[in-house]
Every structure is written in structure tokens, then in C-alpha cells.
C-alpha positions in Angstrom: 46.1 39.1 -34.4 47.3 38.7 -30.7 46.3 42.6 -30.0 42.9 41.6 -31.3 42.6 38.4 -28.9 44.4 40.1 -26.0 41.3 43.6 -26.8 38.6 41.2 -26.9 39.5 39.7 -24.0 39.7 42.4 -22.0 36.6 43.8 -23.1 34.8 40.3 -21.7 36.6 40.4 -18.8 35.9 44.5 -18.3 31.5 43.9 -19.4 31.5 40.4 -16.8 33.1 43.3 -13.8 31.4 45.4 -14.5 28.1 43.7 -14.7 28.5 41.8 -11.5 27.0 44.6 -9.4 29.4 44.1 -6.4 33.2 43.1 -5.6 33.1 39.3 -5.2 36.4 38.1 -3.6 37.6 35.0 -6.0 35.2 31.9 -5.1 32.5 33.5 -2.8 29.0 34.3 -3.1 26.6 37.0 -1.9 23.4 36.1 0.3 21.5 38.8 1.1 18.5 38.7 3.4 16.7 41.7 3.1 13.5 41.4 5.4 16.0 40.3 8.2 18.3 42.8 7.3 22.2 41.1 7.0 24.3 39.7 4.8 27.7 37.7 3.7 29.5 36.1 1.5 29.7 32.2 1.9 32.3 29.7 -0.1 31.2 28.6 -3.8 30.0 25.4 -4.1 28.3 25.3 -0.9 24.5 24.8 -0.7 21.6 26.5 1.8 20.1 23.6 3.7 16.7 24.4 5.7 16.6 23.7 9.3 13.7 23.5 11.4 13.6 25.4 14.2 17.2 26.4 13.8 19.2 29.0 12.5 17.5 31.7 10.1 19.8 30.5 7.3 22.6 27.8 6.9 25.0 26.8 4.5 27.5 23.7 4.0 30.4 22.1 1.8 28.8 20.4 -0.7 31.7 17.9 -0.5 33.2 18.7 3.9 29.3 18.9 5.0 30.6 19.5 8.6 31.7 22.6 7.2 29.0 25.3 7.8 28.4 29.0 8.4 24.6 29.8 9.9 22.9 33.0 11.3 20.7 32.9 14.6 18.6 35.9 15.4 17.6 36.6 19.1 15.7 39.2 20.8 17.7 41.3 22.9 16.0 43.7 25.4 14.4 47.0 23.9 17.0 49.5 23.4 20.2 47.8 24.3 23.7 47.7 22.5 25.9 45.3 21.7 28.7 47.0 24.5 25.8 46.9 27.2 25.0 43.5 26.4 29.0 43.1 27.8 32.8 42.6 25.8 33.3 40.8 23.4 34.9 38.2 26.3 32.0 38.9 28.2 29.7 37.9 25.5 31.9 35.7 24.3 32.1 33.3 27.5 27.8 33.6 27.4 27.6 32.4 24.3 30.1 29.1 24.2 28.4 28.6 27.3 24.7 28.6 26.2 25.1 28.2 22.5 28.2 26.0 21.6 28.6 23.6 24.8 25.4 23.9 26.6 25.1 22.3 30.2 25.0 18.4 30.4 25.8 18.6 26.2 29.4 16.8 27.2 30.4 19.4 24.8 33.4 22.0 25.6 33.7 25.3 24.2 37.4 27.7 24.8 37.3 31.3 24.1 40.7 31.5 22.1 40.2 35.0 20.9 38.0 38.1 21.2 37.9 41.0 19.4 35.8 43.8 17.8 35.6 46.2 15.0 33.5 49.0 13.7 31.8 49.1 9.9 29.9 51.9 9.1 28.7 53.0 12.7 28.2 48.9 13.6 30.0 47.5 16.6 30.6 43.9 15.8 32.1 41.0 18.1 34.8 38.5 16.6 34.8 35.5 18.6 37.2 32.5 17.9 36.4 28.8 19.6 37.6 25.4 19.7 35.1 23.1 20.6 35.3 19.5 21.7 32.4 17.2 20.9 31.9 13.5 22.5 33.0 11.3 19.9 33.8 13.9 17.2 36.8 15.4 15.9 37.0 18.6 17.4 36.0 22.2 15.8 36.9 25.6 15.0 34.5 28.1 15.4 34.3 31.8 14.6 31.5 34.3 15.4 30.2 37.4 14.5 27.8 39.2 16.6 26.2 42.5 15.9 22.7 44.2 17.3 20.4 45.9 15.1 16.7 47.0 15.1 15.8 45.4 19.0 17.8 41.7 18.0 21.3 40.6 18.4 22.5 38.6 14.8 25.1 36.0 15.7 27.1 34.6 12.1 28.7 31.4 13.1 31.3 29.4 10.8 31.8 25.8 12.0 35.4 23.7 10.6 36.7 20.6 11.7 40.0 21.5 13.2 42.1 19.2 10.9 40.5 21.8 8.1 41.2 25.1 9.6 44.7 25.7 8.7 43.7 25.3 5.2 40.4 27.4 5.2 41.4 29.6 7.4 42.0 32.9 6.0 38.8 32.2 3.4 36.9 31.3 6.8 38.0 35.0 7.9 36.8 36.5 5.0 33.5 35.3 4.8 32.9 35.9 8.8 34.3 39.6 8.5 31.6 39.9 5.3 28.7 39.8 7.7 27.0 42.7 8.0 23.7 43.7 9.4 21.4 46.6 8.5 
């Protein structure tokens, strides 16, 4: 009787792998966005939110809202590389400047880390922030830049900094999931 049990379910658990087309790690989801060209995995349970004249996509906690992960798409000039567009500190520095504490924002963004890696013939940028906010708790960030096709994709995850020990390796996970095509 148990064998039986114990073969059937293994033969569930087998079909529903099998049938799930790619790899999931436990408790994310695929988004793919195919006319853009990139895609990630993001936390289960959270929902796509539209912005207006924001990021291409974004998603937040459906319970921590502040929690997010979005990706901006910019032009960068015709022909040029992420490693001509500078380091990753380089490029790291630029962008908490002009993206996550902006001048006259009262908002403060520190370059912590910054790294790269290559997948599949991509060079991507890891960057790692804390950012203060007026009147807010402050924030983790992480960031994944990559250029493709004539535009620079930058994946951004956003965490209250009271949160990040706690999401922290799933956080690194679904940043080092972004890929762009």
C-alpha cells in the first residue's frame, strides 16, 4: 500500500517538473518580457503594479509594499558597452547620484558594493546601496545593469533595511536572475 502511495506520488511530483518548462527556485516566478528583451524571477505573492512614466515594469509585496524590484530602460549612445560606459564603481556612483538620491531630493545614496559577472557573453554590474530618505526608514538597494541592443537595462530591488537581513539571500537571487537578450 505505502509503495503504491509513495509511486504515485512520485510520478505527480516527476509530471508537475517536468511540465513546468524551466527550473523555478522554491517561491519565485518567471516574468519574461520578450519585445524588450529581459527577464527575472521576482518573489511569489508579489503583484505587477503599472506606473506612469516610470519603470518598464514593477513589482511589490503584496503584504511589505515598500518592497519592490523594477526595470528602467535608457538609451545609451550607439555602440557602446557596459565597460565604456565606466566600472561598475564608476557606474555605480552615476547612478545613486542621478537615479537613487538625485540633487536637492534630501535623499542619500552609499555605494556599499560593486561588482560584475559574465552570463553567456553579458557583462552585468552588481551594485549594492543603502539609501536614506527624509522621513523614511532607510533602504537597501541592489542593482543590476546590463547593455543590450543600443540601451542600458537597470533591475533595481528596493527593501526597507529592517527587512534585508531576512530577504536577503532571496533578494540576491532574484537580482542575479536578470538577464537581458
Amino acid at each position: 500500500m505505502w509503495k503504491k502511495i509513495v509511486l504515485i506520488l512520485l510520478l505527480v511530483l516527476s509530471f508537475s517538473l517536468s511540465n513546468s518548462g524551466v527550473a523555478v527556485a522554491a517561491g519565485l516566478k518567471s516574468f519574461v518580457d520578450t519585445s524588450d528583451g529581459y527577464q527575472f524571477l521576482y518573489p511569489n505573492g508579489w503583484l505587477q503594479v503599472k506606473v506612469a512614466n516610470g519603470p518598464d515594469v514593477v513589482f511589490h509585496d503584496l503584504i511589505q509594499v515598500s518592497e519592490n524590484v523594477s526595470v528602467v530602460i535608457s538609451p545609451v549612445p550607439e555602440g557602446k558597452t557596459l565597460a565604456e560606459l565606466g566600472t561598475p564603481t564608476e557606474v555605480g556612483y552615476r547612478l545613486g547620484k542621478a537615479a537613487l538620491a538625485p540633487a536637492n531630493s534630501g535623499r542619500s545614496a552609499e555605494l556599499v558594493n560593486a561588482g560584475q559577472r559574465e552570463v553567456d557573453g553579458k557583462t552585468y554590474y552588481l551594485l549594492e546601496y543603502e539609501v536614506k530618505i527624509p522621513n523614511q526608514e532607510q533602504r537597501h538597494n541592489i542593482a543590476s545593469l546590463a547593455v543590450s541592443r543600443g540601451k542600458v537595462f537597470t533591475f533595481n530591488a528596493s527593501i526597507p533595511e529592517k527587512r534585508w537581513p531576512k530577504v536577503k539571500q532571496m533578494i540576491d537571487e532574484v537580482v542575479n536572475s536578470f538577464s537581458v537578450y
